[in-house]
VEXDREN-2710 file (C-alpha; in Angstrom, 1 decimal):
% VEXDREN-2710
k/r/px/py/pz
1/UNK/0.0/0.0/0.0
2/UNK/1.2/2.9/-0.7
3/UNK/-0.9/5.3/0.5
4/UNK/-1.6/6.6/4.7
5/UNK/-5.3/6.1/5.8
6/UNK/-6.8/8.7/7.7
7/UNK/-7.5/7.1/10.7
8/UNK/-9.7/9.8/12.1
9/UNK/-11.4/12.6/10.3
10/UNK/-9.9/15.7/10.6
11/UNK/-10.7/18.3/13.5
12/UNK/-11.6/21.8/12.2
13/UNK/-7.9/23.4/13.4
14/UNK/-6.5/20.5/10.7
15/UNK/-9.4/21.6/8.4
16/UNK/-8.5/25.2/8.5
17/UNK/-4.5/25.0/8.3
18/UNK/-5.3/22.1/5.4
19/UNK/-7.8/24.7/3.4
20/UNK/-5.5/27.9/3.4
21/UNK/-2.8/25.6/1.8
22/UNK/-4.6/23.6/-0.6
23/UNK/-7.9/25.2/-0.9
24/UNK/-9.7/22.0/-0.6
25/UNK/-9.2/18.9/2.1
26/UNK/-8.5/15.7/1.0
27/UNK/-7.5/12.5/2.2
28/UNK/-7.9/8.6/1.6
29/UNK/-10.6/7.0/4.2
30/UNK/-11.7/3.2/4.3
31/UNK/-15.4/2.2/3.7
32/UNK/-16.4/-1.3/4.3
33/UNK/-18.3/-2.6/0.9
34/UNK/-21.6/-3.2/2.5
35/UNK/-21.9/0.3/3.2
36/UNK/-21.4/1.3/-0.5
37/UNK/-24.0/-1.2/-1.6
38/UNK/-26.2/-0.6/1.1
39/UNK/-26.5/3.4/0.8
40/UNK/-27.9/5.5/-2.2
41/UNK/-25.2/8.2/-3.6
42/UNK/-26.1/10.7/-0.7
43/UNK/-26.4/8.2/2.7
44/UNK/-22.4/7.5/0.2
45/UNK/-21.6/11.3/0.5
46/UNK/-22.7/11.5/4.0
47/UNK/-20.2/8.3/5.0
48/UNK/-17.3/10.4/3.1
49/UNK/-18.4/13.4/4.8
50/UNK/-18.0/11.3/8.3
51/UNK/-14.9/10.0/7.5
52/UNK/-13.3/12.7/6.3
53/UNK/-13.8/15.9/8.6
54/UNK/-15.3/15.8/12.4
55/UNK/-17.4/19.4/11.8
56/UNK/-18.6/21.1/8.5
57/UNK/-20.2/20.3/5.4
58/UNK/-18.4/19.0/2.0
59/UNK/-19.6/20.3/-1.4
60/UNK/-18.0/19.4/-4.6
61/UNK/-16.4/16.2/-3.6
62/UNK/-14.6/13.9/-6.4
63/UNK/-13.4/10.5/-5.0
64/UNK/-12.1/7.4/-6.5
65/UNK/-11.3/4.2/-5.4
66/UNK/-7.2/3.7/-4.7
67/UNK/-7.1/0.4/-3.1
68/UNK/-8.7/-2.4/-0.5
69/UNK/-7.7/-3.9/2.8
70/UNK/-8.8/-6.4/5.4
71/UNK/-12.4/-8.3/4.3
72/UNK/-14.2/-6.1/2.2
73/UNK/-12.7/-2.6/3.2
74/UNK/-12.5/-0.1/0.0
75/UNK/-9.9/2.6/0.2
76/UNK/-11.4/5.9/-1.4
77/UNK/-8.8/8.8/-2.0
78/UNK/-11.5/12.1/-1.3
79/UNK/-10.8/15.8/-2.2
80/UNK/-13.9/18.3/-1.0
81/UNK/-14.2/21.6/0.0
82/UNK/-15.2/22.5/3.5
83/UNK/-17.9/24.7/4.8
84/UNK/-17.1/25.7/8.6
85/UNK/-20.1/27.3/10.9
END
């Protein structure tokens, strides 16, 4: 693998210091495959949204798939913007 998991979403001082540098946050998260099948596309953005920041909401979110792990864990590389309250 050649990639680093986020293992926890980021918190919104990560989310700030992330969006004056890149403009956007990004990061690779694991989804297990039941939850993709399971969930329509947005119950799909709301997972990445989880996954990927602990406060805000995302908006114009591109993702693709970058790898798998353990069982049926998909690795999704997403980039969003953040909306802070």
């Amino acid at each position: 693998m050649g990639y680093m998991l986020l293992e926890a979403p980021y918190c919104r001082h990560q989310i700030e210091g992330i969006q004056n540098i890149a403009g956007s946050v990004s990061g690779i998260i694991s989804v297990d495959l039941s939850d993709i099948i399971d969930n329509d596309f947005e119950g799909l953005m709301d997972i990445f949204e989880q996954k990927l920041v602990s406060e805000g909401i995302l908006s114009d979110i591109s993702y693709k798939v970058v790898g798998t792990g353990i069982g049926d864990e998909v690795h999704i590389y997403v980039d969003a913007e953040v909306e802070l309250f």
